[in-house]
C-alpha positions in Angstrom: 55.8 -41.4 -34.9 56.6 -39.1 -32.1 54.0 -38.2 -29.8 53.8 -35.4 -26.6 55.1 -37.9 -24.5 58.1 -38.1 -26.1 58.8 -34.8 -25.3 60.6 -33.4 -22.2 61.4 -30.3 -20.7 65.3 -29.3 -21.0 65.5 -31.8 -24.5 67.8 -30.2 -26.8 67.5 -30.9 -30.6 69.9 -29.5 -33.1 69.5 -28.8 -36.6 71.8 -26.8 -39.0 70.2 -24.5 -42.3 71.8 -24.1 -45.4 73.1 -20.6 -46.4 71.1 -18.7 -48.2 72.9 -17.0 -51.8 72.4 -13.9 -52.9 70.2 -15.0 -55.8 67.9 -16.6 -53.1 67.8 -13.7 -51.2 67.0 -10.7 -54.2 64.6 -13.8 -55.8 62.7 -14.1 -52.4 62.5 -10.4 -51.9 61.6 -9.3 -55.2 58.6 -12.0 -54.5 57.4 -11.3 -51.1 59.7 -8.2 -49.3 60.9 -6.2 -52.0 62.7 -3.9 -49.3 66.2 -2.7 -50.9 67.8 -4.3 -47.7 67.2 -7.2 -49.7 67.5 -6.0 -53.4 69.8 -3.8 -53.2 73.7 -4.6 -52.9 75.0 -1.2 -52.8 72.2 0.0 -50.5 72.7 -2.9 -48.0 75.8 -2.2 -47.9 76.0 1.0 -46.9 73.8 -0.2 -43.9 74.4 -3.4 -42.7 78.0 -4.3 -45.0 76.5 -6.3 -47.9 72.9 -7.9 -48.8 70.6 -9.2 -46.1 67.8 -11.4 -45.9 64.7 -10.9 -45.1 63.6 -11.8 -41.9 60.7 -13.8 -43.0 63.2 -15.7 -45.4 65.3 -16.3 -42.2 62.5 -17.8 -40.6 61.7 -20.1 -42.9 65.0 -21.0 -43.8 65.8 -22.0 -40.0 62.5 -23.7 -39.8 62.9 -25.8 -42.9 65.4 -28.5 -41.3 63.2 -28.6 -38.2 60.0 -29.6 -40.3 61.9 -32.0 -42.2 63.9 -33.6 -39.7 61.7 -33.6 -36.8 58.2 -32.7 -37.0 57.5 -34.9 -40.6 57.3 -37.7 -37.6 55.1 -36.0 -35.2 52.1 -36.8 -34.1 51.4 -32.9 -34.9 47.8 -31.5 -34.8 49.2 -27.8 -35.4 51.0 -24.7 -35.0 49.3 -22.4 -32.2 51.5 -19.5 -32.5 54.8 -17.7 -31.2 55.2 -15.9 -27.9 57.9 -14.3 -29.0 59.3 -13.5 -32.4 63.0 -11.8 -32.7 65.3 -10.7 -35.4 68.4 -9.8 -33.4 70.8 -9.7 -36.2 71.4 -9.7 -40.1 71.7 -12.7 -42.0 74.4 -12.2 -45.2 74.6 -14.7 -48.0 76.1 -18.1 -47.6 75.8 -18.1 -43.6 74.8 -21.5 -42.2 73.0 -21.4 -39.6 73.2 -23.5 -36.6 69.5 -24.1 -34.9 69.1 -25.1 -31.1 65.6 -26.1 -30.3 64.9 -26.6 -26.6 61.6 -28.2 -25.2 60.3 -25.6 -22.4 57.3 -27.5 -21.4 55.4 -30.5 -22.2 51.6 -29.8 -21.1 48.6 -32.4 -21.7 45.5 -30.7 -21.9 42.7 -31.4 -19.5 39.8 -31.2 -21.4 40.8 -33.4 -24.7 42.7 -35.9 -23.2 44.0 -37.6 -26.9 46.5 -34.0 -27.1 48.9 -32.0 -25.5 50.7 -28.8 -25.8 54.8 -28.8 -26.4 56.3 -25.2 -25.8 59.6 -24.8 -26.7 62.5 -22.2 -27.7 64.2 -22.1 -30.9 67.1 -20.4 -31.6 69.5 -20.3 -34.5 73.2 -18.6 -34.8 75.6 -17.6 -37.5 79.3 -18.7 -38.4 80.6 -16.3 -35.9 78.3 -17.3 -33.4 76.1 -14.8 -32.8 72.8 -15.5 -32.4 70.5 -13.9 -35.5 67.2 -15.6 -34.4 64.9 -16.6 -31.7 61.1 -17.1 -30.6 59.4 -19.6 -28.6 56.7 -21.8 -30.1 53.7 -23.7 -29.2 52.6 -27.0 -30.9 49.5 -28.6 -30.3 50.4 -32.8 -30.7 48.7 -36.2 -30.1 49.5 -38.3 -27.2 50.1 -41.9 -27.2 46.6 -43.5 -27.0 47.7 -45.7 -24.1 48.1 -42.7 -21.9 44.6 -41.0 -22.4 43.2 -43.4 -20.5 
């Protein structure tokens, strides 16, 4: 189990997503962002040069190997929010994405000494590189009992 102190400013964890298919893409959309972007081939293609995911599918999707390969072993109270939240460019079918998430700041709270608060920065790119998501995140986290004291 890892807890806030095993969390540093400037850490860099990496993660990659798996590409999403079309299928995924129309199935989620016709579920939860039925936008022809999404639905659409012809239409998204005209726009943006083929289908396109949504955002909130893009989220998730970058998220996903992050839950599973990192926070499934923290000492994780919960989610607080996002300070920032960007879609800066389309994600096609069958695009990995790479996922860089840097700690920003590692902050034990003063009035519940058991917990802390982790900020930090994810970001995720396609094939060519470019980057297609970012926001920064806080996490609210147990510390080690042995340094509450």
């Amino acid at each position: 189990m890892k807890y806030l102190e095993d969390f540093y400013p400037g850490q860099v964890l990496e993660f990659r997503s798996k590409g999403m298919s079309e299928s995924d893409i129309m199935g989620f959309a016709h579920e939860w962002d039925p936008q022809r972007l999404h639905t659409d081939v012809e239409y998204a293609t005209q726009i943006h040069g083929g289908l396109i995911a949504s955002g909130f599918q893009t989220m998730l999707v970058i998220f996903e190997p992050v839950m599973r390969e990192l926070m499934v072993d923290v000492a994780n109270i919960g989610g607080i929010g996002f300070d920032t939240l960007r879609w800066l460019r389309p994600v096609h079918p069958a695009e990995p994405m790479d996922i860089r998430l840097v700690v920003d700041s590692v902050t034990p709270s003063r009035s519940k000494l058991d917990r802390g608060v982790m900020k930090y920065t994810l970001k995720a790119t396609n094939p060519a590189g470019e980057t297609v998501f970012s926001t920064e995140t806080l996490v609210m986290m147990y510390r080690r009992k042995d340094s509450t004291q």
